[in-house]
PDB file of N, CA, C and O in Angstrom:
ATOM      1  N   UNK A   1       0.736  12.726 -11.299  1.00  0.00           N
ATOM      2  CA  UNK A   1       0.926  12.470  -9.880  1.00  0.00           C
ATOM      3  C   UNK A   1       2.208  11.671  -9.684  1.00  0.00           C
ATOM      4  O   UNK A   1       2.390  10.622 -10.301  1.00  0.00           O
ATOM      5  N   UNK A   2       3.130  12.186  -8.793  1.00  0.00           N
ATOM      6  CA  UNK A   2       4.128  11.635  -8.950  1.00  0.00           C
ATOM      7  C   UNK A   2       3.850  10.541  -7.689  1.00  0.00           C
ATOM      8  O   UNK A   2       3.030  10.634  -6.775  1.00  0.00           O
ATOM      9  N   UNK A   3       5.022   9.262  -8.027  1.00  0.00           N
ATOM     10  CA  UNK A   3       4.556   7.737  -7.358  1.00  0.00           C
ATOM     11  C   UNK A   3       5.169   8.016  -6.124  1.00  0.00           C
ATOM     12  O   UNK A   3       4.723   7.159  -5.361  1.00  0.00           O
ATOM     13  N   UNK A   4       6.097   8.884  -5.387  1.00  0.00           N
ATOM     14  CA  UNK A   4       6.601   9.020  -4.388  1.00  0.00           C
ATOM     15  C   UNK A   4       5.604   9.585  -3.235  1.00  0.00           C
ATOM     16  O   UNK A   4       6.071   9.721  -2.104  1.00  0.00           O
ATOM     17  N   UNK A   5       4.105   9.952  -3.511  1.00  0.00           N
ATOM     18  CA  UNK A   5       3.722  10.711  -3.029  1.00  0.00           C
ATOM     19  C   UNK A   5       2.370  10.059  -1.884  1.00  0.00           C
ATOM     20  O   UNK A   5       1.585   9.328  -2.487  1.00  0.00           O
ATOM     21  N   UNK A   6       2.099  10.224  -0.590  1.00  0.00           N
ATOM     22  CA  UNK A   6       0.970   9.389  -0.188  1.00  0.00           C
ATOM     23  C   UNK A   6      -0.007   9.376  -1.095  1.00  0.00           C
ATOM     24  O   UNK A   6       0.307  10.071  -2.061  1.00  0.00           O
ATOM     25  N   UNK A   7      -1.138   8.845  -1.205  1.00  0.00           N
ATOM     26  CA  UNK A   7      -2.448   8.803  -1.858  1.00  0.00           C
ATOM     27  C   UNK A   7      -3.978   8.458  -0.572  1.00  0.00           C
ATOM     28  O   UNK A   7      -3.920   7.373   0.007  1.00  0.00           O
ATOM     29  N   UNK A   8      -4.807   9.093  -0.345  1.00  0.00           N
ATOM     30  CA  UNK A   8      -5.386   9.034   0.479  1.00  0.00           C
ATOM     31  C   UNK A   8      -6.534   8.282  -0.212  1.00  0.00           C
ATOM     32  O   UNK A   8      -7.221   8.617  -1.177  1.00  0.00           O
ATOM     33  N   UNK A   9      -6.558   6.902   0.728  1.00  0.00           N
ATOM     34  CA  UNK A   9      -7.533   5.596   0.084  1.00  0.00           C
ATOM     35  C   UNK A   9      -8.860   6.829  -0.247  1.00  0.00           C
ATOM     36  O   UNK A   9      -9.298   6.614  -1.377  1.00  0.00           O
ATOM     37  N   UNK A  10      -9.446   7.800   0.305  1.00  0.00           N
ATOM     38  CA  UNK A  10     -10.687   8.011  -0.326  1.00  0.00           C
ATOM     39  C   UNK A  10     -10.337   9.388  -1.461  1.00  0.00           C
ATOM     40  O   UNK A  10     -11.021  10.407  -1.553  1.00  0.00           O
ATOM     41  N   UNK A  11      -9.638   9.208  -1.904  1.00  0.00           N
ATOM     42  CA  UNK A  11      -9.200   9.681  -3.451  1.00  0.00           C
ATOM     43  C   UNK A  11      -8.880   9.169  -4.418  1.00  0.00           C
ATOM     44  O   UNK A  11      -8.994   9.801  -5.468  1.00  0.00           O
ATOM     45  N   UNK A  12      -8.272   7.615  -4.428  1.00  0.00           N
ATOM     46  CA  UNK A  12      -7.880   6.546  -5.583  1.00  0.00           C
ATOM     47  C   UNK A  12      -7.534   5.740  -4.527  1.00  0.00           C
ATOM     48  O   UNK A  12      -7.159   5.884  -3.364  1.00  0.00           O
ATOM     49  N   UNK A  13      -7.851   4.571  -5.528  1.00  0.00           N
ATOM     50  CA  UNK A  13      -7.429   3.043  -4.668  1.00  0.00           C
ATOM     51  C   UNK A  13      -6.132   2.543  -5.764  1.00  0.00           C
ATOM     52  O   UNK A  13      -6.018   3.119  -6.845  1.00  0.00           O
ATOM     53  N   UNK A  14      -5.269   1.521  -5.400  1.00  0.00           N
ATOM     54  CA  UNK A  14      -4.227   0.741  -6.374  1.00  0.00           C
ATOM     55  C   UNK A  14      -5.192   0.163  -7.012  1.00  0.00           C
ATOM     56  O   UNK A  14      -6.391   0.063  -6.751  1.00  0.00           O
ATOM     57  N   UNK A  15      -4.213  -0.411  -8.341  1.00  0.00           N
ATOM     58  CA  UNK A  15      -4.937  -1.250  -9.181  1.00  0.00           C
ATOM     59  C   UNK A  15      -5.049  -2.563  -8.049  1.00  0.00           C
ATOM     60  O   UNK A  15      -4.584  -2.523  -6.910  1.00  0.00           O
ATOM     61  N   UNK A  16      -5.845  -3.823  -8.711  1.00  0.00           N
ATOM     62  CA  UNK A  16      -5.890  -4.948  -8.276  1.00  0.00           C
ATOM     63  C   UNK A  16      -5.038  -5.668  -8.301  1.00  0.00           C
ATOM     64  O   UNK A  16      -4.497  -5.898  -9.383  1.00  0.00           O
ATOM     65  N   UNK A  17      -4.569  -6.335  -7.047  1.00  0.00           N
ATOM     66  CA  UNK A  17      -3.960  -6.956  -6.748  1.00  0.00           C
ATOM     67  C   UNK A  17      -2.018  -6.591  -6.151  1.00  0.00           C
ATOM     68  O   UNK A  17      -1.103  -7.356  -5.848  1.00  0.00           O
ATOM     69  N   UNK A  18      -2.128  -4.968  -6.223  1.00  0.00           N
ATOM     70  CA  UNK A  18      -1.349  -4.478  -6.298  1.00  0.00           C
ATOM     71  C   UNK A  18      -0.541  -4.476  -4.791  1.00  0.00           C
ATOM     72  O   UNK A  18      -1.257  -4.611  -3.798  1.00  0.00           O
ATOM     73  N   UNK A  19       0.745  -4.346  -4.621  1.00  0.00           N
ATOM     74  CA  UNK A  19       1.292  -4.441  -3.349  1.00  0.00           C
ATOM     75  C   UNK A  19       2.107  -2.756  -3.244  1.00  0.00           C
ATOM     76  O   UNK A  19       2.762  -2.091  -4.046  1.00  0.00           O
ATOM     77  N   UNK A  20       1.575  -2.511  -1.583  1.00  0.00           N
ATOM     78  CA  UNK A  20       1.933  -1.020  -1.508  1.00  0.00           C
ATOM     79  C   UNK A  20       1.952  -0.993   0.120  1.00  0.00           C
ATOM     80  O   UNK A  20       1.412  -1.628   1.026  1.00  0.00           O
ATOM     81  N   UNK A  21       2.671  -0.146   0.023  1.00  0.00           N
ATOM     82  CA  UNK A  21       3.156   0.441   1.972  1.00  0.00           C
ATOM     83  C   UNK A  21       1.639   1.285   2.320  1.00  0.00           C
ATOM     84  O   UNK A  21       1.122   2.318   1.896  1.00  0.00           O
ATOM     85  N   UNK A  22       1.321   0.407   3.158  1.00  0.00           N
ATOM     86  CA  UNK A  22       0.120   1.531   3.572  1.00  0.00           C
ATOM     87  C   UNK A  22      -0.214   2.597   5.083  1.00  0.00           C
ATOM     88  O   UNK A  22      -0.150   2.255   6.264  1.00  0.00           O
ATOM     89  N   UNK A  23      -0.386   3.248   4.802  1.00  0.00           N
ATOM     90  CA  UNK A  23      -0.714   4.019   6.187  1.00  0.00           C
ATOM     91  C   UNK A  23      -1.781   3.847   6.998  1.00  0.00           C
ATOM     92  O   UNK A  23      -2.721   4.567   6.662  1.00  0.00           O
ATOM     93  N   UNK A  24      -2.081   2.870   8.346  1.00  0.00           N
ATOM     94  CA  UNK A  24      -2.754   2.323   8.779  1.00  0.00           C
ATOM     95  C   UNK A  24      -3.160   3.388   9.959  1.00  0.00           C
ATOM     96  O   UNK A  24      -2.299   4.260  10.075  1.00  0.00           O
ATOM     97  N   UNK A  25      -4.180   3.517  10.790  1.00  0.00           N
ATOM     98  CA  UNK A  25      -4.794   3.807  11.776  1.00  0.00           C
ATOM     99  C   UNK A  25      -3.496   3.657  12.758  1.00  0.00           C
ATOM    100  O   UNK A  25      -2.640   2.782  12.625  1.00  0.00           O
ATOM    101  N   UNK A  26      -3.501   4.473  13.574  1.00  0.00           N
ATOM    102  CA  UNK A  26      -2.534   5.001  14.978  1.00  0.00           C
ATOM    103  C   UNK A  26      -1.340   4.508  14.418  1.00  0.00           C
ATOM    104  O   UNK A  26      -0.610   3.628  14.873  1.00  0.00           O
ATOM    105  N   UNK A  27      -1.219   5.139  13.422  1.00  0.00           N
ATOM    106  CA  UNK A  27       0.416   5.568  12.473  1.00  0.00           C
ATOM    107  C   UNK A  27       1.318   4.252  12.078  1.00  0.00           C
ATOM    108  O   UNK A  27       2.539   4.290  11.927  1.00  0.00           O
ATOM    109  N   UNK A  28       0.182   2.625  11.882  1.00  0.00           N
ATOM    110  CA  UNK A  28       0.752   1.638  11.931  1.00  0.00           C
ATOM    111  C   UNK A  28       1.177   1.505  10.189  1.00  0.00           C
ATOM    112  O   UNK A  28       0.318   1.754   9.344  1.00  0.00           O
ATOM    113  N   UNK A  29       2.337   1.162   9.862  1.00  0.00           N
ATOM    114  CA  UNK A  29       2.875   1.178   8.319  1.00  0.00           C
ATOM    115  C   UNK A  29       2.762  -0.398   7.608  1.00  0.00           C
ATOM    116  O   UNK A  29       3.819  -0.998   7.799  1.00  0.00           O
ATOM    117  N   UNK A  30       2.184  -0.868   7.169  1.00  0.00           N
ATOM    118  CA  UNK A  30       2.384  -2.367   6.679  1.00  0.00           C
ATOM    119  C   UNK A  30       2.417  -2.304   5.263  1.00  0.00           C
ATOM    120  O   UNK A  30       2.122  -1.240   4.717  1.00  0.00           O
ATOM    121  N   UNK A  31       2.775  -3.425   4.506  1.00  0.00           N
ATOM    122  CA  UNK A  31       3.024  -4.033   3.303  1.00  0.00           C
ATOM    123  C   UNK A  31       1.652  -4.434   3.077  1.00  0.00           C
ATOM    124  O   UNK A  31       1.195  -5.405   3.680  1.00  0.00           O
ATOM    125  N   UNK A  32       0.782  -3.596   2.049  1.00  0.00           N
ATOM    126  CA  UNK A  32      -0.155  -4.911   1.765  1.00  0.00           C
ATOM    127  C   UNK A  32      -0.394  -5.261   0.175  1.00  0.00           C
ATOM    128  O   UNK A  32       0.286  -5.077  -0.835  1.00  0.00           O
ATOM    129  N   UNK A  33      -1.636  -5.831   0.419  1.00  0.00           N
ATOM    130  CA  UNK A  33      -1.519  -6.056  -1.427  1.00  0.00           C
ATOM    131  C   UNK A  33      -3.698  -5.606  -1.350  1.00  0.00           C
ATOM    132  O   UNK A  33      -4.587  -6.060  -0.630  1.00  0.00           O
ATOM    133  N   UNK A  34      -3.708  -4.793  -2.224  1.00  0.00           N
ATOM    134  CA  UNK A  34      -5.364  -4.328  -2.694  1.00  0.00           C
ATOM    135  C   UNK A  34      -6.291  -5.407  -3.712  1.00  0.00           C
ATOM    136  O   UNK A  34      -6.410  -5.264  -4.929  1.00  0.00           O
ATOM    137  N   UNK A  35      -6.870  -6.449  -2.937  1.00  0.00           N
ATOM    138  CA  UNK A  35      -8.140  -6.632  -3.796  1.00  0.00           C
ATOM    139  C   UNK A  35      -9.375  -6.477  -3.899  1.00  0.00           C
ATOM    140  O   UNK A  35      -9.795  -5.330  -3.747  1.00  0.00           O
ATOM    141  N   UNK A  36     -10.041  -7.229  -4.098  1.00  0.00           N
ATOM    142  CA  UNK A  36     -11.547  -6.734  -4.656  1.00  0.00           C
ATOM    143  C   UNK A  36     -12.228  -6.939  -3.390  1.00  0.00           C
ATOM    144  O   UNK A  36     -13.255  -6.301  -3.160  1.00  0.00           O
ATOM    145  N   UNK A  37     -11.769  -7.748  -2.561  1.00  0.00           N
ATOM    146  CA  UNK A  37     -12.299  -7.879  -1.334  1.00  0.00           C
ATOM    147  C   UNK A  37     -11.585  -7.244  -0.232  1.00  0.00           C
ATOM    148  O   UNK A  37     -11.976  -7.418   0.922  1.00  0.00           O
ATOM    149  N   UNK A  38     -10.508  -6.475  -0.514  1.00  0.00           N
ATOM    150  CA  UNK A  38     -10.351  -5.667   0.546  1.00  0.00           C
ATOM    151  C   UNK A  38      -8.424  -5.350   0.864  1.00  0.00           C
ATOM    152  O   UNK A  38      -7.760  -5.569  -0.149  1.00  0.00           O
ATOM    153  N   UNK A  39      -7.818  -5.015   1.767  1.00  0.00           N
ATOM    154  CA  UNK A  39      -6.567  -5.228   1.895  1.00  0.00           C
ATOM    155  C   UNK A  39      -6.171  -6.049   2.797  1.00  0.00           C
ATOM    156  O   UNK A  39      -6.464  -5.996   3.992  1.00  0.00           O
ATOM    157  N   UNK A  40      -5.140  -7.248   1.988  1.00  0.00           N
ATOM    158  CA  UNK A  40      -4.759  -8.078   2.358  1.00  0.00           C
ATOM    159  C   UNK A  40      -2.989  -8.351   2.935  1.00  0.00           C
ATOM    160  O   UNK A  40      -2.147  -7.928   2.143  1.00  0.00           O
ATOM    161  N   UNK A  41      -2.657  -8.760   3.731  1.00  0.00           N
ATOM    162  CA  UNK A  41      -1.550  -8.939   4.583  1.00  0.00           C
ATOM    163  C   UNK A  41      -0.884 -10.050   3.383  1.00  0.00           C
ATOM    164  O   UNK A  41      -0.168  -9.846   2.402  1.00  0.00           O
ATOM    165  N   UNK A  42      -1.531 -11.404   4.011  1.00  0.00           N
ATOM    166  CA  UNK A  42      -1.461 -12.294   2.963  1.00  0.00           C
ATOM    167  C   UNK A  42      -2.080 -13.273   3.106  1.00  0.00           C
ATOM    168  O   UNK A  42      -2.204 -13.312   4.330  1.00  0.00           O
ATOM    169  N   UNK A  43      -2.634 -14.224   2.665  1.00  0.00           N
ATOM    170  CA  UNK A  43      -4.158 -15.269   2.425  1.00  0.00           C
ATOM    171  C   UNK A  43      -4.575 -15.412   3.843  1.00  0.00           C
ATOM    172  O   UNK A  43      -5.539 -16.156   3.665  1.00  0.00           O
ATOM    173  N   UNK A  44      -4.512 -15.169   5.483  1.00  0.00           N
ATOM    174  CA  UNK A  44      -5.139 -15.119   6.127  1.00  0.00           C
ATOM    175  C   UNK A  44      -5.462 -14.085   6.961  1.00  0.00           C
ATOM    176  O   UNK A  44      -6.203 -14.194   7.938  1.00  0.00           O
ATOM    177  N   UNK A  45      -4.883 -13.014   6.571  1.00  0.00           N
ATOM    178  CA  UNK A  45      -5.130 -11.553   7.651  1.00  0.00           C
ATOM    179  C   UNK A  45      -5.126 -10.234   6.433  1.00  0.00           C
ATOM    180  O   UNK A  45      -4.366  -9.630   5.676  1.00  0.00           O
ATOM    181  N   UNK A  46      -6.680 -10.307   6.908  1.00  0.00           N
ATOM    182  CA  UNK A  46      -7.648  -9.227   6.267  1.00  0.00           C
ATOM    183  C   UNK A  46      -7.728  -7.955   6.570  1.00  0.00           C
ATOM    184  O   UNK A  46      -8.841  -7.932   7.095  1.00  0.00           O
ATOM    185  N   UNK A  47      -7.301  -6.789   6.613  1.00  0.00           N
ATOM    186  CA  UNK A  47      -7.755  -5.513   7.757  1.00  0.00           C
ATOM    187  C   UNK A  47      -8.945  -4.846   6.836  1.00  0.00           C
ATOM    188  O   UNK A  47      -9.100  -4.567   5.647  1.00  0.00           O
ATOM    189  N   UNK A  48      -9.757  -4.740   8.156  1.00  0.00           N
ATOM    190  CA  UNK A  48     -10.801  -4.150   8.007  1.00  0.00           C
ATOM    191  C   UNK A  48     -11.334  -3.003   7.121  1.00  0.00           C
ATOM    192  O   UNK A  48     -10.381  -2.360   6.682  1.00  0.00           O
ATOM    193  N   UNK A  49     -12.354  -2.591   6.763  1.00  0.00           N
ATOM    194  CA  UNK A  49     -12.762  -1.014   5.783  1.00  0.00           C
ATOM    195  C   UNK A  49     -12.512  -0.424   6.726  1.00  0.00           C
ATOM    196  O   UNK A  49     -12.895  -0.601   7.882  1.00  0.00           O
ATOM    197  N   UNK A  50     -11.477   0.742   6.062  1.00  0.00           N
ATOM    198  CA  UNK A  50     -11.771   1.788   6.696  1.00  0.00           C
ATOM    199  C   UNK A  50     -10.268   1.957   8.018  1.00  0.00           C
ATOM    200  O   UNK A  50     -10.191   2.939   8.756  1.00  0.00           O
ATOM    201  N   UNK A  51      -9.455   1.041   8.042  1.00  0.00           N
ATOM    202  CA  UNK A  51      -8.179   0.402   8.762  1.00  0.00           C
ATOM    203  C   UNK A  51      -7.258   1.546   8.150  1.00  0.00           C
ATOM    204  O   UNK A  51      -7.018   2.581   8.771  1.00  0.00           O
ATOM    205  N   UNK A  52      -6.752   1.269   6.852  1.00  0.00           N
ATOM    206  CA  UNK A  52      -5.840   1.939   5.845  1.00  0.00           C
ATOM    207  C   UNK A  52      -6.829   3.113   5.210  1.00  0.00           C
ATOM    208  O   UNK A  52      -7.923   3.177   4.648  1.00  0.00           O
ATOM    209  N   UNK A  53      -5.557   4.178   5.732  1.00  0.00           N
ATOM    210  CA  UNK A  53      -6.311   5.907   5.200  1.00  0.00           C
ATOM    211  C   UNK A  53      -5.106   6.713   3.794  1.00  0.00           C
ATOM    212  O   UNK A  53      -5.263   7.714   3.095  1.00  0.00           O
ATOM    213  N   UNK A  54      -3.913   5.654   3.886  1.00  0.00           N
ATOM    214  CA  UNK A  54      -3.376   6.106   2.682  1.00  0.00           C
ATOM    215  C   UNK A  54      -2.435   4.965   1.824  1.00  0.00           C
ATOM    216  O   UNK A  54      -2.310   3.824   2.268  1.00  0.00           O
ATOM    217  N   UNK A  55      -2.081   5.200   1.128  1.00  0.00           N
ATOM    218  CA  UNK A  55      -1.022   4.085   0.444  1.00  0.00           C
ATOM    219  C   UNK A  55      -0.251   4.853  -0.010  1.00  0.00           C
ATOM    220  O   UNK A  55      -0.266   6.084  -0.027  1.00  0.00           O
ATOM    221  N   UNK A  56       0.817   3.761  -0.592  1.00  0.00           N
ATOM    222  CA  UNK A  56       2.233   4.722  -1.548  1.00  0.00           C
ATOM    223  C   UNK A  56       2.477   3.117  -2.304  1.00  0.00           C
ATOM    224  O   UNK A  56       2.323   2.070  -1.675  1.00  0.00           O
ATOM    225  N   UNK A  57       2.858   3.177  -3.676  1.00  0.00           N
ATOM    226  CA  UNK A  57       3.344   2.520  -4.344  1.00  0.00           C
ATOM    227  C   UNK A  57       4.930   2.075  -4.062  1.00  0.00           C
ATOM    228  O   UNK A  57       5.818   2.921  -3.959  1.00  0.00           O
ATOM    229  N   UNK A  58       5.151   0.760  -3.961  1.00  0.00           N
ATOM    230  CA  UNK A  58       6.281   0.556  -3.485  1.00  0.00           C
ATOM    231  C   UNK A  58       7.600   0.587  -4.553  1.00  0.00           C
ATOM    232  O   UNK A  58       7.627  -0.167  -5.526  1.00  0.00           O
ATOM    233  N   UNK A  59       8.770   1.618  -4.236  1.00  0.00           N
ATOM    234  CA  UNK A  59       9.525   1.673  -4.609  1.00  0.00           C
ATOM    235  C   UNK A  59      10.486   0.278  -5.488  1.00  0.00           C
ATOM    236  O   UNK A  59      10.627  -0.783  -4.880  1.00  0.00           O
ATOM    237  N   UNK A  60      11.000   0.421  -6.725  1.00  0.00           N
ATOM    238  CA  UNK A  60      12.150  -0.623  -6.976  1.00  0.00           C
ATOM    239  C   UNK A  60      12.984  -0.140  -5.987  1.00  0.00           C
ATOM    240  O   UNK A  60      13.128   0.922  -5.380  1.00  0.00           O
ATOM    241  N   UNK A  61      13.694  -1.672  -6.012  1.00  0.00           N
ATOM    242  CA  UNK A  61      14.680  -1.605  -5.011  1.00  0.00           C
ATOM    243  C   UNK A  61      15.832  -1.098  -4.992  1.00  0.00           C
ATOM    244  O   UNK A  61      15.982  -0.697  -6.146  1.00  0.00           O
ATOM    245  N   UNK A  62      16.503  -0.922  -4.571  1.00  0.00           N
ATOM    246  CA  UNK A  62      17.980  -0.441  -4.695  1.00  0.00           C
ATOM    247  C   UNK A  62      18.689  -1.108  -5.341  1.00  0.00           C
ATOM    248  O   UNK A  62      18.755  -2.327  -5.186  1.00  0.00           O
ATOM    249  N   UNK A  63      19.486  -0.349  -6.350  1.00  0.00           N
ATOM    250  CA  UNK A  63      20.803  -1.180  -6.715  1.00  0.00           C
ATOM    251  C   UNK A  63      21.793  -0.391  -6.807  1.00  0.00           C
ATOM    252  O   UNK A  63      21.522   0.718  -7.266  1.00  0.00           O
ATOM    253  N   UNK A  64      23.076  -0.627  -6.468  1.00  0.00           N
ATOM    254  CA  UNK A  64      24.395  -0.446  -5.621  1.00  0.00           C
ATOM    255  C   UNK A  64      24.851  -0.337  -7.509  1.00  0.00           C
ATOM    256  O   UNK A  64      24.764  -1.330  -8.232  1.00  0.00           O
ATOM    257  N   UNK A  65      25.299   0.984  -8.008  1.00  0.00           N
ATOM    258  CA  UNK A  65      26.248   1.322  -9.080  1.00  0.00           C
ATOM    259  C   UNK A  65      27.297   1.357  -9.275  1.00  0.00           C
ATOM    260  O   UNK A  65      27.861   2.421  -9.020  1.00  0.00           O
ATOM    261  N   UNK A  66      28.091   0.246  -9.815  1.00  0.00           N
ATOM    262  CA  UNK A  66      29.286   0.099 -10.047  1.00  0.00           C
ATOM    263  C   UNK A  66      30.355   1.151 -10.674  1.00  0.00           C
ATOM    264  O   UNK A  66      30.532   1.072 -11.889  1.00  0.00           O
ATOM    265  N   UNK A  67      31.123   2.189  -9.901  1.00  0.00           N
ATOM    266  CA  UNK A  67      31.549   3.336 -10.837  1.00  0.00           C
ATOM    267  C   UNK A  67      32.892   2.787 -11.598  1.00  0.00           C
ATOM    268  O   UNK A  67      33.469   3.497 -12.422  1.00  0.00           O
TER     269      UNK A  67
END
């Protein structure tokens, strides 16, 4: 499976603790991170089961090649 590709939360979840672009309910895109208790923004904003219907593993970043 290549990492560029959506993943639909009810086909595989990220590993734990993992941070990924997710595809939220009425086409909202956020950063989150997957734990055991659920997906997290960051230590105070939780979204709900069932909120996020896909993820994508987040890309390394860019780096600018010196020719």
């Amino acid at each position: 499976m290549s990492d560029d590709k959506w993943i639909p939360v009810s086909k595989k979840m990220p590993k734990l603790g993992e941070r990924c672009l997710c595809q939220c309910r009425a086409n909202i895109l956020e950063v989150l991170t997957w734990t055991k208790d659920g997906w997290y923004q960051d230590e105070q904003h939780c979204y709900m089961d069932g909120f996020v219907i896909a993820w994508l593993k987040i890309p390394d970043p860019y780096m600018e090649v010196e020719e």
